[in-house]
C-alpha positions as CSV (number, residue, x, y, z in Angstrom):
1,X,0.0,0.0,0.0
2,X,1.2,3.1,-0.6
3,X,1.3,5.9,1.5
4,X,0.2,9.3,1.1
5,X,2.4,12.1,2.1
6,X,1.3,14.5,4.9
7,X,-0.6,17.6,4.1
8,X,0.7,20.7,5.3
9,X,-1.0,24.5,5.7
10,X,1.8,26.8,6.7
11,X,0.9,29.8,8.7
12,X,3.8,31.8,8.5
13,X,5.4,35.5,8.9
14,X,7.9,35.2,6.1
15,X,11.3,35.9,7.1
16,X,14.5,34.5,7.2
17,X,14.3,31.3,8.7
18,X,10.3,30.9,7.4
19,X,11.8,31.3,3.7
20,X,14.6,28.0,4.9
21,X,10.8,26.2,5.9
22,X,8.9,26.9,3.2
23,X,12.3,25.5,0.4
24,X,12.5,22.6,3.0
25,X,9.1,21.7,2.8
26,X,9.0,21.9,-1.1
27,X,12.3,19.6,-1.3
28,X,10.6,17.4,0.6
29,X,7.6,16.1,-1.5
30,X,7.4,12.8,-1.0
31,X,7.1,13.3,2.2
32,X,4.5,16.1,2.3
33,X,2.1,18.0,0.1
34,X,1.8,22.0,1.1
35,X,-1.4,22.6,0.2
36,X,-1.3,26.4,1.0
37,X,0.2,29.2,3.0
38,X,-1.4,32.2,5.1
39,X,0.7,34.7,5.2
40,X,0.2,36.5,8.6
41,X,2.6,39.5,10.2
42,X,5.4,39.0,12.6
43,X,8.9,39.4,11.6
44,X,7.3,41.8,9.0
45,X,4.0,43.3,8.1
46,X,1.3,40.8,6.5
47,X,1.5,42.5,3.3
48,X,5.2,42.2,3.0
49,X,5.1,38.5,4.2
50,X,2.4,37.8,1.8
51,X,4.8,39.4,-0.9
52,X,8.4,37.3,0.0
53,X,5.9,34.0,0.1
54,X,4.8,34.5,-3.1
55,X,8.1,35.1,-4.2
56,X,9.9,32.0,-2.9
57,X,7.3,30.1,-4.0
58,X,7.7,31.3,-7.3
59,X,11.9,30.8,-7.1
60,X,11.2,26.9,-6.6
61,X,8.7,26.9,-9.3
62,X,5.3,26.6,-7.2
63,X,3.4,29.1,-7.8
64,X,0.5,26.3,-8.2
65,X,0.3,26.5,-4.3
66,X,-1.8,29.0,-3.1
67,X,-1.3,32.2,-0.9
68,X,-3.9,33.6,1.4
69,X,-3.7,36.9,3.1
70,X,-3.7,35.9,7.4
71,X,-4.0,37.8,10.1
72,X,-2.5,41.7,9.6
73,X,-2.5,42.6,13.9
74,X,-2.3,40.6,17.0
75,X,-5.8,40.0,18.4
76,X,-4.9,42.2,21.4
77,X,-4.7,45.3,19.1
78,X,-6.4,47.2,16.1
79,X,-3.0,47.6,14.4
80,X,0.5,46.8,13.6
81,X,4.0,47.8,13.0
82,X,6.9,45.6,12.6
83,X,9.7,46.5,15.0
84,X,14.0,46.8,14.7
85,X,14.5,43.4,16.0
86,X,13.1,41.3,13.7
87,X,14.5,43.2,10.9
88,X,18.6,43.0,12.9
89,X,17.4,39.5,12.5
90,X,15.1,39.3,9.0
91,X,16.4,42.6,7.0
92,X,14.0,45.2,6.2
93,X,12.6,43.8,3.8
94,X,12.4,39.9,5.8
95,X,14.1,38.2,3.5
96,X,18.4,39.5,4.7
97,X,18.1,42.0,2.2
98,X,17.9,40.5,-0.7
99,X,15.1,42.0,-2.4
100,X,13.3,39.1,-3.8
101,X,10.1,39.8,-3.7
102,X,11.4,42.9,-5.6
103,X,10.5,46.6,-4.9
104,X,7.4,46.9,-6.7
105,X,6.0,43.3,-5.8
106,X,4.9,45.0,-1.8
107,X,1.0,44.9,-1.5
108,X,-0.4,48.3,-0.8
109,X,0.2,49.3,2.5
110,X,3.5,47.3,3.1
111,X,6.7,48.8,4.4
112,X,8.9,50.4,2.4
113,X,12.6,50.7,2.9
114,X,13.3,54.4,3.0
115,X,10.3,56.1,5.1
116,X,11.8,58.6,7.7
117,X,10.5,56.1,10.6
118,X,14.2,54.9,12.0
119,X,14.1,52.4,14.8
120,X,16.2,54.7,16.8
121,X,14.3,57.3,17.6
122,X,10.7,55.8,17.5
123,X,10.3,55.0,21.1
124,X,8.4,56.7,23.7
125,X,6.6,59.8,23.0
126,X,7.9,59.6,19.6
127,X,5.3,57.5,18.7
128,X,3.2,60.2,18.2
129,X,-0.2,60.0,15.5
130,X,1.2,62.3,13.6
131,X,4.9,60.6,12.5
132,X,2.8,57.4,12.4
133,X,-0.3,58.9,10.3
134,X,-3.0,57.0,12.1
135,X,-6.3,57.8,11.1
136,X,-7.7,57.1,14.6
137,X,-5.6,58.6,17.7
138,X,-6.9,56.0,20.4
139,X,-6.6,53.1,18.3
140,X,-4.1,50.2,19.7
141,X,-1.4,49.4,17.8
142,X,1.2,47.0,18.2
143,X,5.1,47.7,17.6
144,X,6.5,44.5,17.5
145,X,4.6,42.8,20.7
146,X,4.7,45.8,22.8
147,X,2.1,48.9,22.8
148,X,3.3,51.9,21.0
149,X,4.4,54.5,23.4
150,X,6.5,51.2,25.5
151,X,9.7,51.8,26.8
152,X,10.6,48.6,23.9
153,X,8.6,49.4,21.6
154,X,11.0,50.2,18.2
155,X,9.7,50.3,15.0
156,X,11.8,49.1,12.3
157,X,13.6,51.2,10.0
158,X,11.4,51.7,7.1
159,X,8.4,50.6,8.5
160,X,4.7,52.1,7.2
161,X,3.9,55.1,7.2
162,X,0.4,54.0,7.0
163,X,-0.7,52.1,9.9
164,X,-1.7,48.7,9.2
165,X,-5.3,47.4,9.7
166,X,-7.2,44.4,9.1
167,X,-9.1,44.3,6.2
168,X,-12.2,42.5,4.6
169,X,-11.5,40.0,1.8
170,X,-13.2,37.2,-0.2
171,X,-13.7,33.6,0.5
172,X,-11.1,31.1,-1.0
173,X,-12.6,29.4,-4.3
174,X,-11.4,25.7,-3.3
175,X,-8.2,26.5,-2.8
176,X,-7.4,27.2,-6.7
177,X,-3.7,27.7,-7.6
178,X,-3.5,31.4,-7.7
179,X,-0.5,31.7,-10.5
180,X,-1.6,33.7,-13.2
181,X,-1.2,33.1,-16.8
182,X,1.7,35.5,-17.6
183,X,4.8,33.1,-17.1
184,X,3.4,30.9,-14.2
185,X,4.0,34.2,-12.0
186,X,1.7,35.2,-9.6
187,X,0.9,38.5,-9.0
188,X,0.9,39.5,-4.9
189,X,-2.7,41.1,-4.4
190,X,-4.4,42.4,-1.6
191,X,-7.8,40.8,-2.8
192,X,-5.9,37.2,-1.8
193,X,-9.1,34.9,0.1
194,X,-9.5,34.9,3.6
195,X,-6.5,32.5,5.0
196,X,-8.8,32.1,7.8
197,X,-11.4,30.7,6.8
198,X,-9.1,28.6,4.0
199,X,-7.9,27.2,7.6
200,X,-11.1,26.3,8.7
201,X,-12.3,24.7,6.3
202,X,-9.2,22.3,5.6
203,X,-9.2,21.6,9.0
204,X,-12.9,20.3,8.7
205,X,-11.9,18.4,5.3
206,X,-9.0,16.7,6.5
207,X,-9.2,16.7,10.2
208,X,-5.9,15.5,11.6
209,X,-4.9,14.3,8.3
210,X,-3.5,17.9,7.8
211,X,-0.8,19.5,9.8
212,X,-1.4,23.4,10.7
213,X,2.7,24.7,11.0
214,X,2.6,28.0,12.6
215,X,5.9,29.7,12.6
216,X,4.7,33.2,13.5
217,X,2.3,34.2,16.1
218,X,-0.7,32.0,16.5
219,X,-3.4,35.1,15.5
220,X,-4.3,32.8,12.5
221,X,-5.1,29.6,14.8
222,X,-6.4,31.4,17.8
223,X,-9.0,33.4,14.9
224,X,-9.8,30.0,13.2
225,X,-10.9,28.5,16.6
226,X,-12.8,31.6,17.6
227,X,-14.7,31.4,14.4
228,X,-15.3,27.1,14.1
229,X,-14.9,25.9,17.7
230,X,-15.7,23.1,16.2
231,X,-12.5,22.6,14.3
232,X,-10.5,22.3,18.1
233,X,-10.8,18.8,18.5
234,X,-9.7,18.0,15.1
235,X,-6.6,20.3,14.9
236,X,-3.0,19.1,14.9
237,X,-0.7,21.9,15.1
238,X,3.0,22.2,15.1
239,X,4.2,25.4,16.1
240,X,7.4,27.3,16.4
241,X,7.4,29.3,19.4
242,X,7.5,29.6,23.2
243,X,10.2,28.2,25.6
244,X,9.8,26.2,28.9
245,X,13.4,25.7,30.1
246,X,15.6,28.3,28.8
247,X,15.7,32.4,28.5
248,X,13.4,34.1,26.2
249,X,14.7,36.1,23.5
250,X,13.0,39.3,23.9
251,X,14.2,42.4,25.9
252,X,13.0,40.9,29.4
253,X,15.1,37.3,28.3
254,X,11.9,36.0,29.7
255,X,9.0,35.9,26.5
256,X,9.8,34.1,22.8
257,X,9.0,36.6,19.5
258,X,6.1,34.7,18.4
259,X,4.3,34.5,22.3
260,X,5.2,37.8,22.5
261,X,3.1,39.5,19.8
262,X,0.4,37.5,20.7
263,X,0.0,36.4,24.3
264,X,-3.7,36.3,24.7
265,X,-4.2,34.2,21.1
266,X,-1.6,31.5,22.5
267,X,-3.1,31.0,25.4
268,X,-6.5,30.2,23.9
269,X,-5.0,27.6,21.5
270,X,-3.0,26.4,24.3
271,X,-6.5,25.4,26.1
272,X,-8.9,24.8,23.4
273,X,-8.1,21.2,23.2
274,X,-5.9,20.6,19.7
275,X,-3.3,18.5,19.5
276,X,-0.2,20.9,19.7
277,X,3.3,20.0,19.4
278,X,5.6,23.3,20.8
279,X,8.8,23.3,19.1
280,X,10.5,26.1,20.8
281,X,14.1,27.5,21.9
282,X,14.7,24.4,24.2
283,X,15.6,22.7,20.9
284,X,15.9,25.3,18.2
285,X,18.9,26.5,20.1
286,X,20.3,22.8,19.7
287,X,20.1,23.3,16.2
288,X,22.9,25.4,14.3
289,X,23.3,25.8,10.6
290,X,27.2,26.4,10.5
291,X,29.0,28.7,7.0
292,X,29.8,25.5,5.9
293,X,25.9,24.8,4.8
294,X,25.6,27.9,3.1
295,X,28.9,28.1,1.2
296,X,27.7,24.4,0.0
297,X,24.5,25.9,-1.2
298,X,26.1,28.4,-2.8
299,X,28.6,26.4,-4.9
300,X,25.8,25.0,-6.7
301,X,25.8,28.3,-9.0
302,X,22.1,28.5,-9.0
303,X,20.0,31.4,-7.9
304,X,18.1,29.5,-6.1
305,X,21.0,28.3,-3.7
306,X,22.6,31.9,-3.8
307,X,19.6,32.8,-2.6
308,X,19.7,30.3,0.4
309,X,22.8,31.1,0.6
310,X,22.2,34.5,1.3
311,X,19.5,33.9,3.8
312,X,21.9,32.1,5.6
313,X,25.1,34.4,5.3
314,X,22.4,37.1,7.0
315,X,21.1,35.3,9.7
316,X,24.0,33.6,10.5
317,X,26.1,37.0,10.7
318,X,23.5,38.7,12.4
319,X,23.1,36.1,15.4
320,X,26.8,36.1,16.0
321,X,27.1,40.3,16.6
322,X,23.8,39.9,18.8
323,X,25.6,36.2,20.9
324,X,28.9,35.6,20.1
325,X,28.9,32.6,22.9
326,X,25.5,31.1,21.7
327,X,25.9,31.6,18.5
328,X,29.5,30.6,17.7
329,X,28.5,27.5,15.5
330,X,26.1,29.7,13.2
331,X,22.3,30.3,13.3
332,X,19.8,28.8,15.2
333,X,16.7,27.0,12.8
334,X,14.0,28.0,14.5
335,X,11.2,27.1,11.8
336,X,13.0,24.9,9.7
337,X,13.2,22.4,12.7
338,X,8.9,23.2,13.7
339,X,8.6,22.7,9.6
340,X,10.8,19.0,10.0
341,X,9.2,17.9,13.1
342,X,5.8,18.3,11.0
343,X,6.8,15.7,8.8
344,X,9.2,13.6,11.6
345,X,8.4,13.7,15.1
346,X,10.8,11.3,16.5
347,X,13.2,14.1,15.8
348,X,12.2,15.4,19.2
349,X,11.7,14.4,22.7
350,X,8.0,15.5,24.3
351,X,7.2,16.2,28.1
352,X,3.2,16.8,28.4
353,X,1.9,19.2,30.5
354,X,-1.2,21.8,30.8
355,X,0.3,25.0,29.5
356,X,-0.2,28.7,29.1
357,X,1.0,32.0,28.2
358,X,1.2,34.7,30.5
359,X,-1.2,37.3,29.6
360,X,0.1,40.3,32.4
361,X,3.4,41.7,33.5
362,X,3.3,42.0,37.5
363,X,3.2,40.5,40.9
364,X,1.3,36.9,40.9
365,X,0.4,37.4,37.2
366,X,4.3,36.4,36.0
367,X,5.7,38.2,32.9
368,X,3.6,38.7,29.6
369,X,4.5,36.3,26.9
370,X,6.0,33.8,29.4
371,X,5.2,30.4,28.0
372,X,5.0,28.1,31.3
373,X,3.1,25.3,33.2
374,X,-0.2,26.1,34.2
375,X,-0.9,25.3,37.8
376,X,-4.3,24.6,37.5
377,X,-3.5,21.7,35.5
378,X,-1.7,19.8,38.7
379,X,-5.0,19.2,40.1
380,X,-7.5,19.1,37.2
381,X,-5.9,16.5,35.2
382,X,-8.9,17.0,32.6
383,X,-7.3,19.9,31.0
384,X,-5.1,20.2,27.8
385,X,-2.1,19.0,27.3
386,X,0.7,20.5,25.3
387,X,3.7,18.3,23.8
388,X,6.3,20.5,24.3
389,X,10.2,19.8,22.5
390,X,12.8,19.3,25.3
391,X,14.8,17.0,23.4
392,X,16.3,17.2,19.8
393,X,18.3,14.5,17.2
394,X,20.1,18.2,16.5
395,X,22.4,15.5,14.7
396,X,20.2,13.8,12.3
397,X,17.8,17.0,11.6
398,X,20.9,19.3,10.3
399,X,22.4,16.0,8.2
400,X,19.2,15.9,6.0
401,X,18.0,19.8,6.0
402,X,21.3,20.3,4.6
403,X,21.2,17.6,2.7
404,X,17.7,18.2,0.8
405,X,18.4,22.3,1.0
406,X,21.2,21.0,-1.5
407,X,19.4,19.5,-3.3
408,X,16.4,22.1,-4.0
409,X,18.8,24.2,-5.1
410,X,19.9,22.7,-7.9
């Protein structure tokens, strides 16, 4: 009998290490099918992300997979801005810089590099309505997980002038390929369907059969459920994000980036019941793609392994100047290892427990974005569990993503 290969629907905030899931997951095809991709905000603004998806799709010739506009703000807030860290770590434009998705391919409304915003000098009472051109002055906006006006909160260099808000969009039409006639190109559109609902209703289809791989914030997931409870007891959902055992990597060391922008919406999914695997900096750390992987990549002489190549030249430089002592054997693969453990997970060692995200900053109420045990779950043994990654064959996952990256480059 043969076996069908998993189906995968990415959620994802295209960046660096999302761009190294996305080429992993299309190297690996008899092994999975990706059956479609919200792009959602995080390490840049939705627009932006929908933009570098539909450009690396194209790249690896498939634009047959379709490309649905996610979530644009965290559920907390009516708006959001991407923030300096993510683009130390991403590039301002997500992708280290290297301008695939081209200048003109940005979606109306995403950032562009060269607006007067500079990450320096946005924090505070900089963040006035004015420099940020919102139409409505008591509206909540988001600068990277924190609230505008926060001690932390640093917009990126280049980010929008125009505040970004959610917007209404169609229905997907069954999931048809969205690559246009012209070439096999797709055109990046604002009018892309509703990645929500496309969500919902492969979860219903397909049930656990289907993988959900979030490697942003869990908006998407946390929106999906809101909208089908329902779909809860059918999800499986591998995410990147969180960390039990080890410092966060935000400016309190404490919260992860993806928890962060979204503390409320990963604490719902973390009770509503779905089968969730956490694949967070207890093992992502573990995992290290040295120079040696990217000048390999690069020898092909393609442009698609110049381009991984360049991804990884970016992030690996970038993680060195920000930890010299953690990051000494390159850069950690944060969603490239959430995207293998999809397909494989006896890559990774579980321990179950009831979790939840800290919602407040304060006494008894922990710090926000905090991804830990939750104590109610010692007594009522009734309530969710989450798998969470403590363990990782660091080994035998950087053998074969190397391995395949090589040869989806050629």
């Amino acid at each position: 009998m043969v076996q069908c290969p998993d189906r995968i629907i990415a959620s994802i905030d295209t960046g660096v290490d999302d761009a190294l899931a996305l080429a992993y997951l299309l190297g690996s095809t008899d092994e999975c099918e990706l059956g479609g991709v919200i792009a959602s905000y995080g390490n840049v603004d939705a627009n932006t992300a929908y933009a570098n998806t539909c450009a690396v799709l194209d790249l690896f010739g498939r634009a047959d997979i379709p490309v649905f506009l996610g979530s644009e703000h965290p559920s907390w807030a009516d708006a959001f801005i991407p923030d300096a860290g993510c683009a130390q770590f991403h590039g301002d434009d997500g992708l280290g810089n290297t301008r695939l998705a081209g200048s003109g391919a940005l979606a109306d409304g995403a950032c562009v590099p060269g607006d007067d915003m500079s990450g320096d000098d946005m924090s505070g009472d900089d963040m006035s309505g004015d420099d940020m051109s919102v139409d409505v002055p008591d509206e909540v906006v988001s600068v990277g997980g924190y609230l505008a006006g926060d001690v932390h909160a640093h917009p990126a260099l280049g980010a929008c002038s125009r505040v970004n808000r959610s917007r209404s969009v169609g229905h997907p039409q069954s999931a048809m390929p969205t690559a246009l006639a012209s070439g096999g190109k797709r055109r990046c559109s604002v009018d892309a369907a509703d990645g929500i609902e496309y969500l919902i209703e492969q979860v219903r289809e397909f049930g656990r059969d289907v993988t959900v791989l979030a490697t942003g914030p869990l908006t998407d997931v946390d929106a999906a459920i809101t909208r089908a409870p329902d779909i809860a007891s059918k999800l499986r959902l591998v995410m990147m994000g969180g960390t039990l055992t080890q410092p966060g990597n935000c400016w309190d060391a404490v919260a992860e980036t993806n928890i962060i922008q979204d503390p409320e919406a990963a604490n719902r999914v973390f009770h509503s019941g779905a089968d969730i695997t956490m694949v967070g900096l207890d093992v992502t750390h573990q995992c290290l793609l040295p120079q040696s992987a990217a000048d390999r990549w690069r020898a092909t002489g393609t442009k698609r392994g110049r381009f991984l190549a360049d991804l990884a030249d970016f992030s690996i430089k970038a993680n060195l100047e920000a930890d010299p002592a953690l990051f000494s054997g390159g850069m950690p693969l944060h969603d490239p290892l959430a995207a293998a453990v999809a397909l494989d997970s006896s890559l990774v060692d579980c321990f179950d427990l009831a979790l939840r995200a800290e919602t407040n900053t304060g006494d008894f109420n922990g710090v926000r974005g905090r991804t830990t045990g939750d104590p109610v779950g010692l007594v009522n043994h009734s309530m969710p569990h989450v798998h969470v990654a403590l363990g990782v064959d660091s080994g035998r996952f950087l053998d074969e993503f190397v391995e395949r990256m090589a040869e989806v480059c050629r």
